[in-house]
C-alpha positions in Angstrom: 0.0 0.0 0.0 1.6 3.0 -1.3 1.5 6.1 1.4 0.7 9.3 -0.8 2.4 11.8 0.1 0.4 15.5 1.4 2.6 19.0 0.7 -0.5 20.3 2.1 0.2 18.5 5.5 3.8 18.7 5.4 4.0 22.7 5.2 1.2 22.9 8.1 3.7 21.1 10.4 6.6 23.0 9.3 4.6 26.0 10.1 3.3 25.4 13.6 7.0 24.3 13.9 8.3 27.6 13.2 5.2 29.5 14.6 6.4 27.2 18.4 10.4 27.9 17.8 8.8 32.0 17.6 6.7 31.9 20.3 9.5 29.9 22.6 12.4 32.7 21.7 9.4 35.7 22.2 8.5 34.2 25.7 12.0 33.4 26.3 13.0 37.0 25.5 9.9 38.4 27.9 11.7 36.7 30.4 14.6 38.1 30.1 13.0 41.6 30.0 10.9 40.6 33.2 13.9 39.2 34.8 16.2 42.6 34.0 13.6 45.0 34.9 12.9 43.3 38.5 16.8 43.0 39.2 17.1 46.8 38.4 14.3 48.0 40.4 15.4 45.6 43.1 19.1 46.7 42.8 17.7 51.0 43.4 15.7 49.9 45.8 18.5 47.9 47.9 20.6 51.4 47.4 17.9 53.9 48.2 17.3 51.8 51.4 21.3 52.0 51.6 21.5 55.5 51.0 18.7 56.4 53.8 20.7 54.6 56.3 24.0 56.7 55.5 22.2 60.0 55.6 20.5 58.8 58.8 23.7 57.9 60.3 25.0 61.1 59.6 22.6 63.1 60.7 22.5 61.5 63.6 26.1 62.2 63.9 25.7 65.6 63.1 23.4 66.4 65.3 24.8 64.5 68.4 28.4 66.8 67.2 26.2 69.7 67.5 25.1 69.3 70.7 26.7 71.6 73.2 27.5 71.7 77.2 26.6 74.7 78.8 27.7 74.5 82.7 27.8 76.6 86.1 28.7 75.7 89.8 24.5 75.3 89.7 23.8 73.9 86.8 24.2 72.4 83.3 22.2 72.1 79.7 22.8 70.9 76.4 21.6 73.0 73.2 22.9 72.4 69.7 21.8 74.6 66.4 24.3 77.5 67.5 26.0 78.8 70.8 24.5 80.4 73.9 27.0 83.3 74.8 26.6 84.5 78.7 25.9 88.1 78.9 27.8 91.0 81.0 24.5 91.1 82.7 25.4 87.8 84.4 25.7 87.6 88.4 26.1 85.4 91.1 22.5 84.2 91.3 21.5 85.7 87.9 22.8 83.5 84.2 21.7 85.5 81.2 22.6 83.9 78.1 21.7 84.9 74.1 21.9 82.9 71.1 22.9 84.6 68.1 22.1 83.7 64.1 23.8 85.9 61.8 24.5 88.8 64.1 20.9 89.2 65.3 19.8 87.2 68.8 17.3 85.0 68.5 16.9 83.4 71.8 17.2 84.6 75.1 17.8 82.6 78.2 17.9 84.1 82.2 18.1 81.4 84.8 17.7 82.3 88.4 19.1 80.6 91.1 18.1 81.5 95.1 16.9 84.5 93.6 13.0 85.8 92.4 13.2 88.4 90.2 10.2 90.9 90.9 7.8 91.4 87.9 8.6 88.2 86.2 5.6 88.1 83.4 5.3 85.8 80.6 3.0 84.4 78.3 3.5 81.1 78.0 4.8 78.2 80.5 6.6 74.6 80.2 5.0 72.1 82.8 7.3 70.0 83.8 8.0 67.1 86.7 11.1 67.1 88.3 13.1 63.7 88.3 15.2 62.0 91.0 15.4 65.5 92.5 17.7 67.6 90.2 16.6 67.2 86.9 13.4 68.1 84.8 10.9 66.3 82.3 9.2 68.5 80.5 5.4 67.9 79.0 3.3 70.1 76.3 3.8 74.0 76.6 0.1 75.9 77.4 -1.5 78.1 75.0 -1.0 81.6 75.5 -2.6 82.9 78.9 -4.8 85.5 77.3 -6.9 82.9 76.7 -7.5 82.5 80.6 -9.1 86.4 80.4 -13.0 87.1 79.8 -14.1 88.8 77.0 -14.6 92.1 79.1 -11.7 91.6 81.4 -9.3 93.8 81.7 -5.9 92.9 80.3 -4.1 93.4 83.6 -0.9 91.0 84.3 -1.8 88.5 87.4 -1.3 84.8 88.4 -3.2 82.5 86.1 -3.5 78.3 86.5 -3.2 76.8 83.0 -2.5 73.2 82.4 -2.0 72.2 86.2 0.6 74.9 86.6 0.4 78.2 88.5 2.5 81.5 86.8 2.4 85.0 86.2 0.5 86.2 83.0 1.3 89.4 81.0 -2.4 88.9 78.7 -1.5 91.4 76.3 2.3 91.1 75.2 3.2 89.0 71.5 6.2 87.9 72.8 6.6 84.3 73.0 8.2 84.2 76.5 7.9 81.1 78.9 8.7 80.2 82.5 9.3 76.5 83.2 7.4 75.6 86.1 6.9 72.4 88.0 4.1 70.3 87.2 1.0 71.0 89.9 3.4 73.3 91.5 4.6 77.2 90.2 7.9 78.9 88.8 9.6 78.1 91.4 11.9 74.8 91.0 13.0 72.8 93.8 16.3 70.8 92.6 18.7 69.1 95.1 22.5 70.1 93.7 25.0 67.3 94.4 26.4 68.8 97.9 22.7 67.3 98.8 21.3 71.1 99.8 18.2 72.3 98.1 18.3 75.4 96.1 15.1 77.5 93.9 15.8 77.7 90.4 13.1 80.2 87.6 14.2 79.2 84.2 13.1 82.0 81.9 12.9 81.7 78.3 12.2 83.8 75.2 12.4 82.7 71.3 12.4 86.2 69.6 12.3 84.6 66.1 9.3 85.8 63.5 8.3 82.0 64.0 8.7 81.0 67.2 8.1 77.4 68.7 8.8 75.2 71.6 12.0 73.2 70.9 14.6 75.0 72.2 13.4 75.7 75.4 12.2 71.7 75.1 15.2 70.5 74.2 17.1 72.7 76.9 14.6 71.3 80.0 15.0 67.6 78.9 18.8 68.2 79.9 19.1 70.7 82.5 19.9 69.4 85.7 21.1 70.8 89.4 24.5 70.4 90.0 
């Protein structure tokens, strides 16, 4: 029995052949293409995540360089952003310091110690609770005390309570200025210095920038301590 031979046939199988051989190399290629683009995307992520960690590191760094000592026979704080210079106005019991920012001061810090200044008047205080006797915690800074005034009260300085904390208000001054008292307690703070006696310290704060805000005098609380 003679087989008769199709062309017909024949070229159809060469053809899906060919049409597999294509589609093998094309899905082979889209591989590739897959492959290449998720190694590159995986390769910038790994050195984004790299490069974070650097610029965290040294900022970190930075910032812990920055910081700066700032110590009496009474006391001690850290600040960093710039330098607190004491002023000629400095005492004994009296420690009046300014920090400067391209010749013009921007903060001012007085710190009394055994000593209460008369007409001491802010508008602002930092609650805070004092730790193992010498040292300070601070918590959120009140609003300004105007808002303790009625509507038809007269704007006359006087002791307001705001936010558990007992202080002198001056109602009608934009000055950001702040005492740090003690939490449930005044202005006056009650640290033990390391001969073991007790002395009054009034911290007393002013951030005479066009934007003021709470971190410097934060960040100098958190790290003050009696001496």
């Amino acid at each position: 029995m003679r087989i008769q031979y199709d062309p017909d046939t024949s070229l159809q199988r060469k053809q899906l052949r060919r049409y597999r051989r294509r589609k093998f190399v094309l899905g082979f290629f889209i591989l590739l293409i897959v492959g290449a683009v998720l190694f590159g995307s995986y390769k910038i992520w790994r050195d984004l995540q790299q490069q974070d960690a650097v610029s965290s590191a040294l900022s970190e760094a930075s910032s812990v360089a920055a910081l700066q000592v700032y110590k009496t026979a009474y006391f001690e704080f850290e600040d960093s952003g710039g330098s607190w210079e004491a002023d000629k106005s400095t005492t004994t019991n009296k420690f009046v310091y300014y920090k400067h920012k391209d010749g013009l001061v921007e903060h001012e810090l007085i710190i009394y110690v055994n000593e209460n200044p008369a007409n001491l008047y802010v508008s602002r205080a930092l609650p805070s609770t004092i730790v193992h006797n010498n040292s300070l915690q601070p918590s959120s800074m009140t609003d300004h005390c105007r808002t303790m005034y009625g509507a038809n009260e007269l704007m006359k300085p006087h002791m307001v309570t705001m936010n558990g904390t007992s202080f002198p208000c001056v109602p009608d001054t934009p000055q950001y200025s702040v005492l740090v008292t003690q939490s449930g307690g005044s202005y006056e703070l009650p640290l033990r210095r390391t001969s073991g006696e007790m002395a009054q310290y009034i911290i007393n704060y002013r951030d005479l920038r066009y934007t003021p805000d709470d971190r410097t005098i934060t960040r100098i609380v958190k790290s003050f301590q009696a001496i």
